[in-house]
DRENVO-145939 format. One record per residue: residue in three letters; residue number from 0; x, y, z of N, C-alpha, C in turn. Coordinates in steps of 0.05 Angstrom, whole numbers. Example, Ala and Ser with C-alpha at 12.3 -4.5 7.8 and 13.67 -1.06 7.14 Angstrom:
# DRENVO-145939
  residuo  num     n.u     n.v     n.w    ca.u    ca.v    ca.w     c.u     c.v     c.w
      ala    0     264    -114     156     246     -90     156     264     -66     156
      ser    1     257     -45     142     273     -21     143     258       1     157
# end
This chain:
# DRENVO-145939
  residuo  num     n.u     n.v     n.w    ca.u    ca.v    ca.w     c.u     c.v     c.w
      unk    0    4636     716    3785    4642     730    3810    4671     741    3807
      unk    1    4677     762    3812    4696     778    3812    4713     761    3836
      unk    2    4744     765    3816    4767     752    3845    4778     781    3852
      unk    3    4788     773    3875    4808     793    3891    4834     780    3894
      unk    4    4853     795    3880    4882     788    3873    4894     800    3904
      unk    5    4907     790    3918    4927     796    3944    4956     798    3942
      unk    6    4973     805    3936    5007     792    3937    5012     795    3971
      unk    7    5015     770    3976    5031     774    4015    5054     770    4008
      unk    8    5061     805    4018    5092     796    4020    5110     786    4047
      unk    9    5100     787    4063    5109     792    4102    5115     757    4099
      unk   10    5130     759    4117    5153     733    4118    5138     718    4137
      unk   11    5136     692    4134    5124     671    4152    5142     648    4153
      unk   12    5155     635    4141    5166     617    4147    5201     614    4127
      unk   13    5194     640    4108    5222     643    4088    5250     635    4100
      unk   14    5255     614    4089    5280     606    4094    5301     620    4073
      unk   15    5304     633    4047    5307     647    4032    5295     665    4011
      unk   16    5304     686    3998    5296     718    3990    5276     702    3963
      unk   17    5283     682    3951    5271     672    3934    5235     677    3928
      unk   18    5226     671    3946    5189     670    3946    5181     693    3949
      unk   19    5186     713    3966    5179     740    3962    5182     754    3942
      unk   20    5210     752    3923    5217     761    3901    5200     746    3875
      unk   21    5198     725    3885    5179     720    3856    5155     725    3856
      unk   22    5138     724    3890    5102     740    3889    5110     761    3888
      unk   23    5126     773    3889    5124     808    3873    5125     805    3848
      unk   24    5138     790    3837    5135     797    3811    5119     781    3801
      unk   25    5104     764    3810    5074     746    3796    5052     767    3809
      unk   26    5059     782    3825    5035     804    3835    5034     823    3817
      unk   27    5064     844    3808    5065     861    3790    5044     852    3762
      unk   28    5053     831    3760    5044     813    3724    5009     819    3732
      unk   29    5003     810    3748    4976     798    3756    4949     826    3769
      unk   30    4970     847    3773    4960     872    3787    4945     868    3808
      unk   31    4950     855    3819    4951     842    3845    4956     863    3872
      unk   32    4940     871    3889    4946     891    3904    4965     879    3930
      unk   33    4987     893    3932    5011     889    3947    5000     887    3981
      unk   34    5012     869    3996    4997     867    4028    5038     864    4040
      unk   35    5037     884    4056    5064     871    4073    5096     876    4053
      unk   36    5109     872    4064    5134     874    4057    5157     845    4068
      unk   37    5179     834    4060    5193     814    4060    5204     819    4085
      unk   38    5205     805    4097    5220     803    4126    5243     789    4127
      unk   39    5268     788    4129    5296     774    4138    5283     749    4136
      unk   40    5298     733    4112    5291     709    4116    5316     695    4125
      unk   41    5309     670    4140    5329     658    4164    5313     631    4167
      unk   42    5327     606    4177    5320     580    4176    5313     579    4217
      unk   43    5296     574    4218    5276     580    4243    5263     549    4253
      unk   44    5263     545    4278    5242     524    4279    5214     531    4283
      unk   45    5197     513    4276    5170     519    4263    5157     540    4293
      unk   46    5163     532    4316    5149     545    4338    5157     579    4334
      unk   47    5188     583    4331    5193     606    4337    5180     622    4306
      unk   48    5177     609    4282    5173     621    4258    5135     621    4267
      unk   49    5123     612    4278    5106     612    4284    5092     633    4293
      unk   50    5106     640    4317    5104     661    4337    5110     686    4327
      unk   51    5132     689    4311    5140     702    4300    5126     718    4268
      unk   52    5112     697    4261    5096     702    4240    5065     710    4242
      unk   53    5059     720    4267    5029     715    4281    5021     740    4269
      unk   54    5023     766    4261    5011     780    4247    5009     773    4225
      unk   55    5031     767    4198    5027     763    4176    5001     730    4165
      unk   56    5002     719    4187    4988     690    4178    4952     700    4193
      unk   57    4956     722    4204    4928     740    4210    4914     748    4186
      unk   58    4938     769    4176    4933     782    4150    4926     760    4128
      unk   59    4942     736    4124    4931     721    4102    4903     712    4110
      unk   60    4902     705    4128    4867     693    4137    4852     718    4139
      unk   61    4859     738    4141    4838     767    4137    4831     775    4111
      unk   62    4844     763    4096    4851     773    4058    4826     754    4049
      unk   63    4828     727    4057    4813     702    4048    4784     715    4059
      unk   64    4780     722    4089    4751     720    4104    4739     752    4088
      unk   65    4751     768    4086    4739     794    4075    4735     798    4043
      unk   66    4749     787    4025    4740     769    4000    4710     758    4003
      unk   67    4714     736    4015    4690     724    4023    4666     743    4028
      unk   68    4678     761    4054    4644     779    4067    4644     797    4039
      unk   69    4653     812    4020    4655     819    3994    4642     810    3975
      unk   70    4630     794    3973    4625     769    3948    4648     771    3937
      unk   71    4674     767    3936    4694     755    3910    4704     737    3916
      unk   72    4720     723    3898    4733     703    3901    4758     706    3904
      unk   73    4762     697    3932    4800     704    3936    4817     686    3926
      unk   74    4838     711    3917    4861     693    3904    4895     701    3919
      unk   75    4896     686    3934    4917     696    3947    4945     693    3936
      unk   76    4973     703    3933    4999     698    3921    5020     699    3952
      unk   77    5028     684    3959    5047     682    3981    5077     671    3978
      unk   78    5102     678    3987    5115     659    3986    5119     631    3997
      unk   79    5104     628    4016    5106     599    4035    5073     588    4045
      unk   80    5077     564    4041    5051     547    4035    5042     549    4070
      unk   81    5056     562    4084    5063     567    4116    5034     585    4118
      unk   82    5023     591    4096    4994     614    4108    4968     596    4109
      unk   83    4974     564    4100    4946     550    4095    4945     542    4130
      unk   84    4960     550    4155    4950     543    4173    4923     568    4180
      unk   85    4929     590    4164    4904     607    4172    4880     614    4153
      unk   86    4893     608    4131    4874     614    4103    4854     589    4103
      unk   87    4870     565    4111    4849     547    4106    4825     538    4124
      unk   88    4826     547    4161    4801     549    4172    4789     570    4170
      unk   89    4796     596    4154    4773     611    4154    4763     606    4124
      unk   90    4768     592    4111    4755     586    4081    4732     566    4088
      unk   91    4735     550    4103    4720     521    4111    4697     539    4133
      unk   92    4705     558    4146    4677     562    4160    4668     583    4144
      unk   93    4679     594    4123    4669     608    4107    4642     585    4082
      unk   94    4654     574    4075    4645     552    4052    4658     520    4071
      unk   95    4631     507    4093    4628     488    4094    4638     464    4078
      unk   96    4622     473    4051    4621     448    4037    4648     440    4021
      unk   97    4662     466    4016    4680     454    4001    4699     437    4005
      unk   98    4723     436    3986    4734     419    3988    4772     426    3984
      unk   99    4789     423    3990    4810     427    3981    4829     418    3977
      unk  100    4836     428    3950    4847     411    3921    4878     424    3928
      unk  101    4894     396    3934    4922     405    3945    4950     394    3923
      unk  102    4956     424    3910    4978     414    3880    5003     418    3893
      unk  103    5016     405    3898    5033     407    3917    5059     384    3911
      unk  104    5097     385    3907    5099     359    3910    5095     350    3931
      unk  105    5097     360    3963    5093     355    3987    5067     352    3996
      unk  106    5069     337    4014    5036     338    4032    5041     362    4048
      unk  107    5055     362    4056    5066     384    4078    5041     370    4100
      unk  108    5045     354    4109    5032     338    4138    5038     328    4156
      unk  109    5058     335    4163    5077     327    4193    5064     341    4223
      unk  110    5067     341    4237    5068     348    4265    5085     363    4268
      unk  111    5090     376    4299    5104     373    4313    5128     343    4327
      unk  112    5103     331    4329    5116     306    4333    5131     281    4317
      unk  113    5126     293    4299    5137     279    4270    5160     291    4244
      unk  114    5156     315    4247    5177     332    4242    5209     335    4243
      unk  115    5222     320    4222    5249     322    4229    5263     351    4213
      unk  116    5247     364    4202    5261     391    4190    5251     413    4212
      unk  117    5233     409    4222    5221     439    4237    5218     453    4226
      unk  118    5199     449    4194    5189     472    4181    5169     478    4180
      unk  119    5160     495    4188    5123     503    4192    5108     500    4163
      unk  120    5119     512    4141    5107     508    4111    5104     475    4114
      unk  121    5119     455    4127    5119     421    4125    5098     410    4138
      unk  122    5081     421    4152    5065     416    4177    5041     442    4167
      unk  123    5035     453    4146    5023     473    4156    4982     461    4148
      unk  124    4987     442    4124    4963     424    4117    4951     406    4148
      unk  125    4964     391    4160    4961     383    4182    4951     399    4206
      unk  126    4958     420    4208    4944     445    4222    4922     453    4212
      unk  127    4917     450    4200    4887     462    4181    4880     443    4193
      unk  128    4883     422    4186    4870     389    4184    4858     390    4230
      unk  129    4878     402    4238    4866     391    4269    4894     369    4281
      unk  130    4906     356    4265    4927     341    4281    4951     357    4301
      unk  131    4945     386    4293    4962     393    4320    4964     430    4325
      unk  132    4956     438    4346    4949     466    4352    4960     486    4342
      unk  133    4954     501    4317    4972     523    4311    4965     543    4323
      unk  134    4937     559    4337    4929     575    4345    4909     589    4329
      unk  135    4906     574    4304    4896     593    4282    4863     579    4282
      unk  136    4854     559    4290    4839     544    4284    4843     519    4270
      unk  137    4827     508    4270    4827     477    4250    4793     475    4227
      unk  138    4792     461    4232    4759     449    4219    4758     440    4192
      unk  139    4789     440    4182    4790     431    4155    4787     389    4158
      unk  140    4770     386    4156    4762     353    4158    4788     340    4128
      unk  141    4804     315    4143    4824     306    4131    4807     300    4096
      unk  142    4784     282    4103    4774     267    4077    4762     294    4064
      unk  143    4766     320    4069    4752     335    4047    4786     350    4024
      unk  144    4798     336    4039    4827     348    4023    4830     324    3997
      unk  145    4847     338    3976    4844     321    3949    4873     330    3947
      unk  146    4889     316    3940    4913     316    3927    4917     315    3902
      unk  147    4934     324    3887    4946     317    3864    4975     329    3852
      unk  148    4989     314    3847    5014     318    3838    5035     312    3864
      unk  149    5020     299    3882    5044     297    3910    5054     281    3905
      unk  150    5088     276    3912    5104     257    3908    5121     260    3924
      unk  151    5129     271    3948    5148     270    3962    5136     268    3998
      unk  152    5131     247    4006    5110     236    4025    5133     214    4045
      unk  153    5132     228    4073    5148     215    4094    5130     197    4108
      unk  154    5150     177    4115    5126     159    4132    5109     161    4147
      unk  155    5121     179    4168    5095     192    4187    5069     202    4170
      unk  156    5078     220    4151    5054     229    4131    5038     212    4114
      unk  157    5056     184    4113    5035     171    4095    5011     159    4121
      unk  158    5023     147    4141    5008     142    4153    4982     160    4169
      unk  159    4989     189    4171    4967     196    4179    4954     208    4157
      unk  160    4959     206    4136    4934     213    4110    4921     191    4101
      unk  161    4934     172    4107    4918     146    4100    4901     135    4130
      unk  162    4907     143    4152    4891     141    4176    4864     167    4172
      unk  163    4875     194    4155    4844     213    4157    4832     207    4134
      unk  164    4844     198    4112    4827     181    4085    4826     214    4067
      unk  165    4852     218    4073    4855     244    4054    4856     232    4019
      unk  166    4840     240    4000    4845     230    3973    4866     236    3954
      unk  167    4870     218    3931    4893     227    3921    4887     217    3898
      unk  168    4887     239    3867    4875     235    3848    4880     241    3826
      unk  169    4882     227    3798    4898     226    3776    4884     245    3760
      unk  170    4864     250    3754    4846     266    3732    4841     288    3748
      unk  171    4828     310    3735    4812     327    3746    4776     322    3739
      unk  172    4774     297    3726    4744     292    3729    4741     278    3743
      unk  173    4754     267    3774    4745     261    3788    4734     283    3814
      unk  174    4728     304    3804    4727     330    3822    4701     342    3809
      unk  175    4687     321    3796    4656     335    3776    4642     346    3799
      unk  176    4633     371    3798    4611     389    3807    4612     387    3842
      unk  177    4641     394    3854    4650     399    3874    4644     436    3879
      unk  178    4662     443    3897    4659     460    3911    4688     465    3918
      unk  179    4716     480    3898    4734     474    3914    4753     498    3931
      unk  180    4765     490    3939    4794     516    3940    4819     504    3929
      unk  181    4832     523    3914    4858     508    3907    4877     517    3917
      unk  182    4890     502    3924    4918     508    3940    4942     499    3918
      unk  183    4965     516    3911    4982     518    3889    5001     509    3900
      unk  184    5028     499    3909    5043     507    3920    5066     495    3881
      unk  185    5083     521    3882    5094     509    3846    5108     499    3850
      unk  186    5122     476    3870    5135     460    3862    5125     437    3855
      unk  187    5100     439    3855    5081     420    3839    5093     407    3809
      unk  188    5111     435    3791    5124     432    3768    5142     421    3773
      unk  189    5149     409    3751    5175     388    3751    5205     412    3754
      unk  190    5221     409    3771    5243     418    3771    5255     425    3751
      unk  191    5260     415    3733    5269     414    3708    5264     441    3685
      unk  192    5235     446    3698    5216     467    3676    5222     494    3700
      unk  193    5212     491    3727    5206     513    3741    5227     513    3777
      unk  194    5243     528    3779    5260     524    3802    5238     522    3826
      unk  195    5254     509    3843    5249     504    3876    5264     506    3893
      unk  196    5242     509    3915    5270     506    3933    5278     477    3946
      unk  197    5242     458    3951    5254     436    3962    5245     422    3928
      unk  198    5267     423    3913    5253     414    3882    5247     367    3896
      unk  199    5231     363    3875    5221     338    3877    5224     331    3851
      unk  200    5235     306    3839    5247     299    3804    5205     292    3799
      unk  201    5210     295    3784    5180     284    3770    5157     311    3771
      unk  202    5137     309    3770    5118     336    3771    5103     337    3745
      unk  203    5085     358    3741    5079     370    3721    5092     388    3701
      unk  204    5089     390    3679    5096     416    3659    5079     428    3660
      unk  205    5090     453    3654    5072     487    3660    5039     482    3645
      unk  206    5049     465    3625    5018     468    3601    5003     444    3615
      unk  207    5013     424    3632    4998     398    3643    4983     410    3665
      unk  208    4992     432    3678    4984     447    3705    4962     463    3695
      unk  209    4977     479    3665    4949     494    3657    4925     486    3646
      unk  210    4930     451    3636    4900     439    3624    4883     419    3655
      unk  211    4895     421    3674    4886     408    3695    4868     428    3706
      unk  212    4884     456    3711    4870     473    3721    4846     484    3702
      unk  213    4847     482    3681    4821     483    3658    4800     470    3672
      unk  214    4803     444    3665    4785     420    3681    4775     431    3702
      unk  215    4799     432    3718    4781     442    3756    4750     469    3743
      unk  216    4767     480    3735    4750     510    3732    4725     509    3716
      unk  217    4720     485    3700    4698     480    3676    4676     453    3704
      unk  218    4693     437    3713    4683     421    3728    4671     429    3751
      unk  219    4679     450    3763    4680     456    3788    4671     487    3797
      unk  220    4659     487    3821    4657     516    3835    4687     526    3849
      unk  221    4698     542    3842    4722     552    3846    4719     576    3868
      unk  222    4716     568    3893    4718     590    3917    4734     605    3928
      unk  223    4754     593    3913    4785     613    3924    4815     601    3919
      unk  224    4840     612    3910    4855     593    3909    4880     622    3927
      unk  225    4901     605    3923    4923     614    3935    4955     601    3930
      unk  226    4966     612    3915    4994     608    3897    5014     608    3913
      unk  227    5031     595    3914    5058     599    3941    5086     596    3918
      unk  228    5113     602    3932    5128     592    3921    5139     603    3892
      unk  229    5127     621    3873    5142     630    3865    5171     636    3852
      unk  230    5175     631    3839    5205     639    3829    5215     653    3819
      unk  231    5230     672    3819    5241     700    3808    5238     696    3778
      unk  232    5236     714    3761    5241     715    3737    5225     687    3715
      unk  233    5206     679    3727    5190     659    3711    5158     668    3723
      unk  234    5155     697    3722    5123     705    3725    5101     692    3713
      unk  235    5120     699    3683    5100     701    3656    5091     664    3661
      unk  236    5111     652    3664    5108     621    3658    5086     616    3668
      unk  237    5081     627    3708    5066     624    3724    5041     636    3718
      unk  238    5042     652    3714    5012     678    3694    4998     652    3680
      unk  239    5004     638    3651    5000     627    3631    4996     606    3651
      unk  240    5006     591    3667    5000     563    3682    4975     565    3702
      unk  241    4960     589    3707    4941     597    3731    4920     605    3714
      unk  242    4928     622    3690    4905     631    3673    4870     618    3683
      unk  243    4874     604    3686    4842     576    3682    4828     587    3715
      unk  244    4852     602    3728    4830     606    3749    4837     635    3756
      unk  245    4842     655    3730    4831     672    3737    4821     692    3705
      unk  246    4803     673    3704    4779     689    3680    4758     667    3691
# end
């Protein structure tokens, strides 16, 4: 099945120029058709970046649902993991069954009410999930989410992933003959190899990301993924580390 490459560029939660500048240039690499332009990025609390972001987090859930009515498989490139509050309930009423595979160092699963940064990208999995109203929908069920590579987990977050029985998993053969979406966010990579912005010590290397994602893609039905985060001037790294899910 043919993918559909997206680059979103429109600002949702950019706290700096960084993530826009690098999905342009993982879009350029990728020929990836351009959606939106970079908006003033500025440190916002999650309501007002919210409100404020209500067209662009439209457009990412319009990119994902029209892919879909298309037959292809969407592949979205964003700077902020801030679009899975819309990409991810229209994937789930798109494809029921699947499942989604979260590479991430963060859970990004906070609340409102739990939230000591006020970052919408920090809370935006939890919104999918139903723990708290973004406006965009929910229906993403906690136990169909799979983690891997998360390591930077606040107490509030551990407790309500281990209250929805969200999984969390060392191989990619524990994912045999699923149904998934993958969700990228690159600070999944160890700091060391690939910049961040909230970097986390530990992670994957570029080639550990690219033989995992092998796995997913040989193991698995691959329904759509979506890349965040980006970093200027390390495309090619990112190209070679995604390869597996897009041939």
């Amino acid at each position: 099945m043919d993918r559909q490459l997206v680059g979103l560029l429109c600002r949702t939660s950019d706290r700096g120029p960084e993530g826009a500048r690098g999905t342009s240039e993982l879009a350029e690499l990728l020929d990836a058709r351009i959606v939106g332009a970079p908006g003033e990025p500025r440190t916002s609390g999650w309501a007002e970046d919210l409100r404020d972001a209500h067209g662009c987090l439209l457009e990412a859930g319009g990119q994902v649902d029209d892919a879909v009515e298309a037959g292809r498989v969407p592949v979205l490139l964003a700077p902020e993991c801030s679009i899975a509050v819309a990409t991810l309930p229209v994937l789930i009423r798109r494809h029921p069954q699947a499942r989604v595979l979260w590479l991430d160092a963060h859970a990004d699963f906070h609340t409102p009410k739990t939230t000591r940064s006020g970052y919408l990208a920090g809370m935006c999995l939890a919104g999918a999930c139903g723990l708290w109203d973004t406006g965009f929908g929910a229906g993403l069920e906690p136990p169909r989410v799979i983690m891997h590579g998360v390591r930077d987990v606040e107490g509030p977050e551990r407790v309500a992933l281990d209250r929805g029985g969200v999984h969390l998993i060392d191989h990619a053969a524990q994912l045999e003959s699923l149904e998934v979406f993958v969700h990228i966010d690159l600070d999944v990579l160890d700091p060391d190899t690939f910049p961040a912005s909230f970097p986390v010590d530990g992670g994957l290397l570029p080639a550990e990301l690219r033989a995992f994602l092998a796995q997913v893609a040989k193991l698995c039905t691959v329904v759509g993924a979506e890349v965040t985060s980006a970093a200027p001037e390390h495309g090619e790294l990112v190209v070679d580390a995604i390869t597996p899910l897009l041939t």
